[in-house]
MARBAKOL-705050 format. One record per residue (C-alpha): x negated, y, z negated. Coordinates in steps of 0.02 Angstrom, whole numbers, padded with zeros to 5 digits, always signed. Layout:
<recs>
XYZ ...
</recs>
This chain:
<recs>
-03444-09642-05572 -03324-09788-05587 -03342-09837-05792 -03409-10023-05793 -03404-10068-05993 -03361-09890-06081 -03270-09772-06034 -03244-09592-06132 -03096-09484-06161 -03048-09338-06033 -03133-09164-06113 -03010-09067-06207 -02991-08872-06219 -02891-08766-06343 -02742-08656-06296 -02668-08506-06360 -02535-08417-06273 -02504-08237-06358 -02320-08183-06292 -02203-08064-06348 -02067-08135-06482 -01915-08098-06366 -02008-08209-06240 -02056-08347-06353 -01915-08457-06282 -01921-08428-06119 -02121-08460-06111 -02092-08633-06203 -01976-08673-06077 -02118-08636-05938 -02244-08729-06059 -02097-08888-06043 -02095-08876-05858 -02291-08874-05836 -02289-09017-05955 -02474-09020-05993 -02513-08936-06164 -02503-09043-06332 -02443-08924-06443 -02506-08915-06618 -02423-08841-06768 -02470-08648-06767 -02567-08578-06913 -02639-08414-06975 -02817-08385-06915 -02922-08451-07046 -03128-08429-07077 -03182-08536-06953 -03056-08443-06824 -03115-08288-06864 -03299-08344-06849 -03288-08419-06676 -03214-08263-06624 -03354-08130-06685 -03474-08241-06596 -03375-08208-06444 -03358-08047-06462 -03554-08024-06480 -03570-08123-06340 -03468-07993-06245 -03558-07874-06325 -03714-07960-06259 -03646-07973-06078 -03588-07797-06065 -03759-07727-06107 -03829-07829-05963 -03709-07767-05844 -03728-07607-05877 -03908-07634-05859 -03879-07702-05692 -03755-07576-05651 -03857-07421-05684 -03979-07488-05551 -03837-07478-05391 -03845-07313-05278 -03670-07237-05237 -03494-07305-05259 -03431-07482-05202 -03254-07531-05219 -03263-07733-05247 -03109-07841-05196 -03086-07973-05363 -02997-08149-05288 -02842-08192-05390 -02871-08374-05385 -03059-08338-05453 -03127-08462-05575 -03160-08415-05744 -03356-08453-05801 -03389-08483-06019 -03461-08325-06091 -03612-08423-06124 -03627-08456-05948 -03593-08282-05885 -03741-08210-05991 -03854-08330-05964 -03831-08277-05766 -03813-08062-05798 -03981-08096-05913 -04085-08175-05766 -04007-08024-05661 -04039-07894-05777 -04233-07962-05804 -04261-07961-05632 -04205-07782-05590 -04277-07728-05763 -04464-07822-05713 -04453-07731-05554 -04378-07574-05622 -04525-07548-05744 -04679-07572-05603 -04588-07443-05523 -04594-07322-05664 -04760-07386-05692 -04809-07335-05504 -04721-07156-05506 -04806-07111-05665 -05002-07169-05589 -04930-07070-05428 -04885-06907-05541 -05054-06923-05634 -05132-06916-05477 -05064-06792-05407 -05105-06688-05554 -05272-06765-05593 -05321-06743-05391 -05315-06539-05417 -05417-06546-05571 -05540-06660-05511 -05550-06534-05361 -05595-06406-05471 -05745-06515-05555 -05795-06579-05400 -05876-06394-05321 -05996-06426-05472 -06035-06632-05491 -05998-06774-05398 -06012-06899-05522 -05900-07064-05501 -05763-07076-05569 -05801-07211-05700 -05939-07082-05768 -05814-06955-05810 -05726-07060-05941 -05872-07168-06010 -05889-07217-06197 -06040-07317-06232 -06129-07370-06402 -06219-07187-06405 -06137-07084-06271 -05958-07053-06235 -05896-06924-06101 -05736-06845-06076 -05636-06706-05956 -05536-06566-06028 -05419-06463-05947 -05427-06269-06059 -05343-06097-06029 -05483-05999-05979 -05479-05905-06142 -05459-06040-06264 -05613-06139-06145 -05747-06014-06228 -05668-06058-06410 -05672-06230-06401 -05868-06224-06339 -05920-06109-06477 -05834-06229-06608 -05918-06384-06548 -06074-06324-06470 -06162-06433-06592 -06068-06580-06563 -06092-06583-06386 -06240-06607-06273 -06196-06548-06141 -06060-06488-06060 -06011-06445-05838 -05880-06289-05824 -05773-06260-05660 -05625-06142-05679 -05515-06079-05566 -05370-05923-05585 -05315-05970-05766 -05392-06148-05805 -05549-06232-05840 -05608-06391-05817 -05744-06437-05917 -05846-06616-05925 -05924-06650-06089 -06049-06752-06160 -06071-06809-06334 -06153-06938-06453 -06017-07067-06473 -06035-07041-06648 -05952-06860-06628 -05835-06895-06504 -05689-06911-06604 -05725-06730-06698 -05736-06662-06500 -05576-06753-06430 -05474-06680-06621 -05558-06491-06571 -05497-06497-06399 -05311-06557-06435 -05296-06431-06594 -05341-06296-06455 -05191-06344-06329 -05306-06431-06203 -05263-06569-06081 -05360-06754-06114 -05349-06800-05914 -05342-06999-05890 -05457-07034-05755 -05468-07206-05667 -05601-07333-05676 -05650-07326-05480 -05815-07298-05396 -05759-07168-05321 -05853-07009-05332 -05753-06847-05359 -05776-06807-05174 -05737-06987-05111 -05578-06968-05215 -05543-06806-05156 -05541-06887-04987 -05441-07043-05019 -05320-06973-05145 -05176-06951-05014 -05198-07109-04951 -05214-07203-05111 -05025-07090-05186 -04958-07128-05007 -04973-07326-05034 -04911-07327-05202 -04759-07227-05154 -04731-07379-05018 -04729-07490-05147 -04638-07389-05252 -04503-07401-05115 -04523-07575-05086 -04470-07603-05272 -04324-07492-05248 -04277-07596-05095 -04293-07779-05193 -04177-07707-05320 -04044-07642-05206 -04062-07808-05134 -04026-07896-05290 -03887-07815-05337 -03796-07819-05176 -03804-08016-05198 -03739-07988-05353 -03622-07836-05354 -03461-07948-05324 -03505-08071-05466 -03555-07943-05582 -03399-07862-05549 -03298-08027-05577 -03380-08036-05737 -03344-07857-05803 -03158-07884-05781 -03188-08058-05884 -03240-08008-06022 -03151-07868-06011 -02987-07993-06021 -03073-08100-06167 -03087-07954-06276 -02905-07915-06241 -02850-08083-06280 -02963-08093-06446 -02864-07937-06497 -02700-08011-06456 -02749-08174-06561 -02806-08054-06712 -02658-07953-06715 -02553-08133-06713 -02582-08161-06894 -02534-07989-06934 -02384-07943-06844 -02199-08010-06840 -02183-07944-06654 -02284-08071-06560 -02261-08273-06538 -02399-08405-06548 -02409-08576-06460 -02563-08642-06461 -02612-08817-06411 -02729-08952-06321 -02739-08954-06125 -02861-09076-06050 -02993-08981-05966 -02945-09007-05787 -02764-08933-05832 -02834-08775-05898 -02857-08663-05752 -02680-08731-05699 -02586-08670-05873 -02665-08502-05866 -02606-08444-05695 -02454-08487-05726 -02423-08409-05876 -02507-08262-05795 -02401-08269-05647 -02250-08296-05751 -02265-08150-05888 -02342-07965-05859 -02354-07975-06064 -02444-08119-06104 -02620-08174-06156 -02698-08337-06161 -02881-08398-06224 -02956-08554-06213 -03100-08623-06288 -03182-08755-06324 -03146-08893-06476 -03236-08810-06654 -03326-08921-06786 -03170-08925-06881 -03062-08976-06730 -02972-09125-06683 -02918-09145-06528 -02800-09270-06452 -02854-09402-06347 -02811-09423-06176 -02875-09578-06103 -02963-09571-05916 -02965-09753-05823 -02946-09803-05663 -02778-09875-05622 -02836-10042-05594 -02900-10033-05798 -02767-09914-05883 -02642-10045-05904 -02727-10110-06033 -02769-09935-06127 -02597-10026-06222 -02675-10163-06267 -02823-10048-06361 -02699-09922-06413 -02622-10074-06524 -02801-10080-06605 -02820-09909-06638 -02823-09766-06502 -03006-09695-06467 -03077-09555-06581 -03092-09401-06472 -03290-09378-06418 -03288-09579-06466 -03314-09718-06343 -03159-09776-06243 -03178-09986-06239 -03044-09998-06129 -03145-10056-05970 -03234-10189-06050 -03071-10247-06136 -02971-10254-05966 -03095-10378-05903 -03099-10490-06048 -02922-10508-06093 -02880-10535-05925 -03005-10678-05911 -02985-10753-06060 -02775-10761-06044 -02801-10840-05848 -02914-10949-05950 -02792-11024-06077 -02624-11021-05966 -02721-11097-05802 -02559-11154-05710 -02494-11095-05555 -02279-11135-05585 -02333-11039-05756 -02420-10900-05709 -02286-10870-05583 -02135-10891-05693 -02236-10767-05812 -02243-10651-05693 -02044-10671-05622 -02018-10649-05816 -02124-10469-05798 -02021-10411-05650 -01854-10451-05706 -01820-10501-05916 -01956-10369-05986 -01853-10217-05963 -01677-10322-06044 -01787-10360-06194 -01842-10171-06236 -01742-10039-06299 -01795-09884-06158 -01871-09968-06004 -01910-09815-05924 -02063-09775-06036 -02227-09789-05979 -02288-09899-06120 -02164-10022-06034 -02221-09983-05882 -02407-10017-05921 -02362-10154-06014 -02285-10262-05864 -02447-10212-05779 -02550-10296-05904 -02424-10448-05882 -02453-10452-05708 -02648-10433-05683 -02663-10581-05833 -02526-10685-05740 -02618-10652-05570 -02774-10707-05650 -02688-10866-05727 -02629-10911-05536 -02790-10891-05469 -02883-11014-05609 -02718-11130-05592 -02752-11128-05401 -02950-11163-05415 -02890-11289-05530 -02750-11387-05449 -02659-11364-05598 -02450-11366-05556 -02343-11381-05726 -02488-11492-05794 -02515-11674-05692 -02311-11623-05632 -02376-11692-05447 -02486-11835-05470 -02337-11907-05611 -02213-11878-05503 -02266-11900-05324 -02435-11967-05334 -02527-11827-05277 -02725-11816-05359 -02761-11649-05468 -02922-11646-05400 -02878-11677-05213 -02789-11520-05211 -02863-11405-05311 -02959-11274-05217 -03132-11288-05352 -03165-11473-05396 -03303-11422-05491 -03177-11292-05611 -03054-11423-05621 -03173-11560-05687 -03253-11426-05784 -03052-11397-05875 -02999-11579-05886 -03146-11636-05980 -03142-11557-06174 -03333-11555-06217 -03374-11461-06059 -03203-11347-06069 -03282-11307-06254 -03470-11277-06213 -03408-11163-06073 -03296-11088-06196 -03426-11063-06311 -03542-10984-06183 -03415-10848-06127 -03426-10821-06344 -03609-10804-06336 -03605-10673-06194 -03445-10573-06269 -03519-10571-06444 -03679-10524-06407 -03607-10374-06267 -03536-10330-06422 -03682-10322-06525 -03785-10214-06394 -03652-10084-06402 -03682-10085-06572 -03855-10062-06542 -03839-09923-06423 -03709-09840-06528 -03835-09857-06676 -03949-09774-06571 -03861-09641-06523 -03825-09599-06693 -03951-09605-06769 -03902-09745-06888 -04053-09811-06922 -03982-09980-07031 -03876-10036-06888 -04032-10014-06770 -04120-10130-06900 -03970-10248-06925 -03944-10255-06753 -04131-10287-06704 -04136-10421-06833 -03998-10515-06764 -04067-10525-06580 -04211-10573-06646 -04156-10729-06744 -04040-10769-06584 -04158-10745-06454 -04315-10857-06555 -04204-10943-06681 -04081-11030-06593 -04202-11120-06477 -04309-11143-06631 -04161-11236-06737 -04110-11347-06596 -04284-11423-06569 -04324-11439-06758 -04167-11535-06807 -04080-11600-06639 -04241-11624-06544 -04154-11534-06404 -04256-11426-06283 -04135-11281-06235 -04306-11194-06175 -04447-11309-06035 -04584-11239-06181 -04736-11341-06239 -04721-11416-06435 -04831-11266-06482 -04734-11128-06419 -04559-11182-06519 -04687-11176-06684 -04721-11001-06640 -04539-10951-06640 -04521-10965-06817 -04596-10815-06845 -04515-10704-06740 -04367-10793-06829 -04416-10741-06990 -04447-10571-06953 -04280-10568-06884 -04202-10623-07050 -04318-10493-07150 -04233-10350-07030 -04055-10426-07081 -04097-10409-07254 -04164-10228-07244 -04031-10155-07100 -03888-10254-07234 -03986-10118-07401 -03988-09971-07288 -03801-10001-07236 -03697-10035-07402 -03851-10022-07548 -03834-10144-07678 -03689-10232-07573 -03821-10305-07444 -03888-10410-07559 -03774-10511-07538 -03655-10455-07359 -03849-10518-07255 -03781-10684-07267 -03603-10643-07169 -03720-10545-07050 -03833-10708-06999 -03681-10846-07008 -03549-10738-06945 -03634-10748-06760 -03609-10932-06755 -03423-10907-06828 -03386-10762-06698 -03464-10890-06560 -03376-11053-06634 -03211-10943-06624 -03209-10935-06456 -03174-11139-06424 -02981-11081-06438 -03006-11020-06259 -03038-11221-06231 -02906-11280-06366 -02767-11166-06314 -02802-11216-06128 -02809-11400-06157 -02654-11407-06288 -02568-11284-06110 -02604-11437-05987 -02566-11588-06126 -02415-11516-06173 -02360-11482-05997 -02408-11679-05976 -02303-11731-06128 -02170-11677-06058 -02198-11719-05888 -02209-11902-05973 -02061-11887-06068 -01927-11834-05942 -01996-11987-05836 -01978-12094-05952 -01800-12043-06001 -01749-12037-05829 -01825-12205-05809 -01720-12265-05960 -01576-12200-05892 -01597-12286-05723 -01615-12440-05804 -01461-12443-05917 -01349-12396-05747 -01394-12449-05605 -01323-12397-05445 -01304-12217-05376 -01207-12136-05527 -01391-12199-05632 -01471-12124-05506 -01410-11977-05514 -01365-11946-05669 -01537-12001-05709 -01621-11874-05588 -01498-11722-05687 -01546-11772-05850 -01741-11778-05806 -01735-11626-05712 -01635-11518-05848 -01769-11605-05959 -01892-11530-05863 -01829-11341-05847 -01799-11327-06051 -01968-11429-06085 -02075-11319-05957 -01978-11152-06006 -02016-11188-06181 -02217-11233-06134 -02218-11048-06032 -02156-10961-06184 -02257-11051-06311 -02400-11049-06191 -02373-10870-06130 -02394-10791-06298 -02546-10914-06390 -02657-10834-06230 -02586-10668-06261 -02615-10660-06459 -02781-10772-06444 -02824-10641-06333 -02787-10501-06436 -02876-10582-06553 -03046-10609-06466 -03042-10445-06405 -03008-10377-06572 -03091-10467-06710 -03258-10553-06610 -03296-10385-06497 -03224-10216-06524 -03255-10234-06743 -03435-10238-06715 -03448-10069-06614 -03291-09979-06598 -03219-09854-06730 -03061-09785-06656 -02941-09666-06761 -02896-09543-06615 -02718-09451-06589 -02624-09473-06455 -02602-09328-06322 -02442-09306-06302 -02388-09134-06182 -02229-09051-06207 -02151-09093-06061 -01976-09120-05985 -01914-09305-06009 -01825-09386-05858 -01738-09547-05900 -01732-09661-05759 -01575-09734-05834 -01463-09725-05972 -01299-09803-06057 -01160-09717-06103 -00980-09758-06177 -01052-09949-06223 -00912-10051-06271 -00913-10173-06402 
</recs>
């Protein structure tokens, strides 16, 4: 998405590339080629270093437990084919996707077990129940009933130890069903809930087997019957489980492989980083790459060294990383004229959009002439790079840029205006400013001072107050709850008290409202103010007892400031005039002292010389009140009220081609 107002800094990661100390020169030349890292200063690994890194390494500890969990659910060997160009995935990432694996095959895993194990009591349970069934052929649900006065329970005894246990708790029980076969007995028993837990203790201290019967309506015989049918489903489900997790982990194999051999590298590169701060054998660079350059730096440092190691990760609390602006190249020109405020914070809010437009407009604004704009422009192409020391840098480079978009903006208002070196053709050869300019309505608009000033002071209402919702929003986002008051306040007392003001004491209706309604507005008004107040205490305490005030006036200070768009325009054209008026009237002088052709010309050399200095002068003077006017606008009535800056400037380590350069210079 194309930024419209604010734009952010490109995402930084941190580098570290672990080499051996005989190759530490040959991998910063290879760091100077790729020309992409910012290196920083390298340090020992402090606390915070060492922290980030044990939660990485429980991560991997984390990830390898899940794909080992995965793994132990694959049949038979594969041999997996791992890309070379693969793209790294964040540890969190990686398992975040091996835990939704592992679940999966664990979820299914388990109702398998579940199903074998009701298949192997079943089995088992189907000869026993054989047994009991030549004597009853009770349901199922009757042969393991407990009830508020009867319980009932099947035991499986050694024929020897059967006649024990039914001496020992012939009392508790009664009554009892035997069926034995070679060496076993079955036996159903009976008993008074009540007792039941003395019979069930008996039975277990003699060896015997408790046997978990299903609640079904089966009766023994039914199950009998069924039993083979009912173990031969399960088993299909059983395989169907099997099948879904084969499945899954066949879609999954070559990731899961990809990610073994990931971490595995990660936990060889946190060792190489530990073992930095303790050996003299190894060299450190570590840096800032933006985060589109990272996969880049790391394959070729891989491809370049067989001994090398590099980690990246992502900025820490205690991190500051440089900032490398992202505009489109119609805007970035003027990230110079925001880098002379102050370069963005890194995480912060970029301005440089919003800035582009206004500067752009508000120089076109004041310079408005088309033989001006033009020679500014000429000036760009050809004098810039004879008045700076290196031309070949891009902060020249940009710079002309901005120089030519304002220019080209001051041409287009100079044509819609009909403005040529001031009134130059209607003095001169009598041709009407407003019969050739392309907009009559903008040229009437900036001849006449009051409207030049209320337009002026319109554009100030609309950049100010674009300010102030920035301010807003950034409050917002903050979580800064004075500014949100402040802020509130102030749109508040604009929005209800302006209107208000203007019908009270000029009697002017700047709203179509009924008498009543502008009565109304003075309350909204006032609750405004009260906001002011309070958002001015929660801001700066004690202090905003008395900084409310500059809050409230300095809106119509910031909005009156903005009629130097109309005075610096104006003074542009008059002065342009002046001299216009001048040379003609010297030349006139001049004609009338000598008549004849020698006057004539002579007169014509002196006007026109005249003309050049006067109008050269008038560019330059003009030229740089719209640039520093502008500057100013931009500065002190918009970005102050929203934008923090303090950011570093990313600057890579990279080779340095002059386009140019002087050598031997004589003197």
């Amino acid at each position: 998405m194309i930024p419209l107002i604010i734009n952010t800094p490109e995402a930084m990661l941190k580098i570290r590339v672990v080499t051996a100390k005989d190759s530490s020169t040959e991998t910063l030349e290879r760091l100077q080629e790729m020309g992409v890292l910012h290196i920083e200063e390298p340090r020992e690994l402090d606390l915070t270093d060492r922290t980030a890194i044990d939660e990485k390494r429980n991560l991997i500890r984390k990830i390898s437990a899940n794909i080992n969990d995965i793994l132990s659910h694959v049949k038979g060997e594969h041999r997996i084919f791992i890309p070379e160009d693969a793209e790294a995935q964040p540890l969190d990432k990686i398992l975040h996707q091996t835990g939704g694996v592992r679940d999966k095959c664990t979820r299914l895993r388990e109702d398998a077990t579940r199903l074998e194990a009701d298949i192997s009591n079943m089995e088992g349970l189907g000869r026993y129940l054989d047994i009991l069934s030549h004597e009853i052929n009770l349901s199922l649900k009757d042969l393991n009933y407990s009830g508020s006065y009867l319980s009932a329970r099947v035991f499986v005894f050694p024929v020897e130890t059967c006649k024990i246990f039914l001496k020992k708790a012939s009392q508790h029980l009664l009554q009892h069903i035997n069926a034995s076969s070679e060496d076993e007995t079955v036996i159903y028993t009976i008993a008074r809930t009540t007792s039941q837990n003395i019979v069930e203790t008996l039975a277990r201290d003699l060896g015997a087997l408790p046997l978990e019967i299903p609640d079904e309506e089966f009766t023994l015989r039914e199950f009998a019957a069924k039993k083979d049918d009912i173990i031969r489903k399960k088993g299909e489900e059983v395989t169907g489980l099997e099948r879904e997790i084969e499945t899954i982990t066949s879609e999954n194999l070559e990731r899961i492989a990809l990610y073994r051999e990931t971490i595995s590298m990660e936990d060889e590169m946190l060792s190489a980083i530990e073992q930095t701060a303790e050996t003299r054998y190894v060299s450190l660079t570590e840096g800032w790459v933006p985060r589109s350059k990272a996969d880049f730096i790391v394959s070729q440092i891989d491809k370049s060294f067989d001994n090398a190691f590099v980690d990246s990760s992502q900025p820490g609390p205690s991190d500051e990383p440089p900032t490398r602006l992202q505009n489109p190249a119609a805007i970035r020109p003027f990230e110079v004229i925001v880098s002379l405020f102050s370069l963005p914070k890194y995480g912060g809010w970029d301005p440089t959009p919003s800035v582009a437009y206004f500067f752009a407009f508000f120089f076109g604004l004041m310079l408005c002439d088309v033989i001006y704009a033009a020679g500014l422009l000429i000036l760009a192409r050809f004098v810039l790079d004879k008045l700076v020391d290196d031309p070949s840098t891009e902060g020249v480079d940009l710079f002309r840029k901005v120089l030519y978009i304002s220019g080209g903006v001051a041409l287009i208002f100079g044509i819609l205006s009909g403005t040529y070196l001031g009134d130059f053709l209607d003095m001169y050869f009598g041709i009407d400013i407003q019969s050739i300019a392309l907009v009559k309505w903008v040229q009437t608009q900036l001849s006449d001072p009051i409207s030049f000033i209320t337009i002026s002071l319109i554009i100030g209402l609309i950049h100010v107050n674009m300010a102030h919702i920035l301010g807003l929003i950034k409050g917002v986002k903050e979580g800064d709850r004075g500014m949100i008051v402040s802020k509130t306040g102030l749109f508040l007392v604009e929005i209800f008290g302006i209107p208000y003001i203007f019908k009270v004491m000029l009697n002017i209706e700047l709203i179509p409202l009924a008498a009543s309604a502008y009565s109304v507005f003075a309350y909204p008004m006032m609750v405004g103010l009260v906001f002011i107040v309070i958002g001015a205490f929660m801001q700066m305490g004690a202090l905003g007892s008395v900084f409310w005030i500059f809050d409230l006036t300095g809106i119509l200070g910031d909005i009156m400031s903005y009629s130097r768009l109309a005075g610096v325009g104006l003074a542009t054209f008059y002065l342009a005039s002046s001299f216009n008026l001048l040379s003609n009237w010297v030349s006139s002088a001049i004609s009338s002292a000598m008549p004849g052709m020698l006057g004539t010309i002579l007169a014509f050399a002196i006007g026109m010389v005249m003309l050049i200095i006067f109008h050269v002068f008038n560019l330059f003077l003009s030229s740089l009140a719209a640039f520093i006017h502008s500057l100013r606008l931009c500065f002190v009535e918009f970005l102050l009220k929203f934008y923090e800056g303090g950011g570093r400037e990313y600057n890579p380590f990279h080779l340095r081609v002059r386009r140019e350069t002087i050598v031997g210079k004589k003197f």
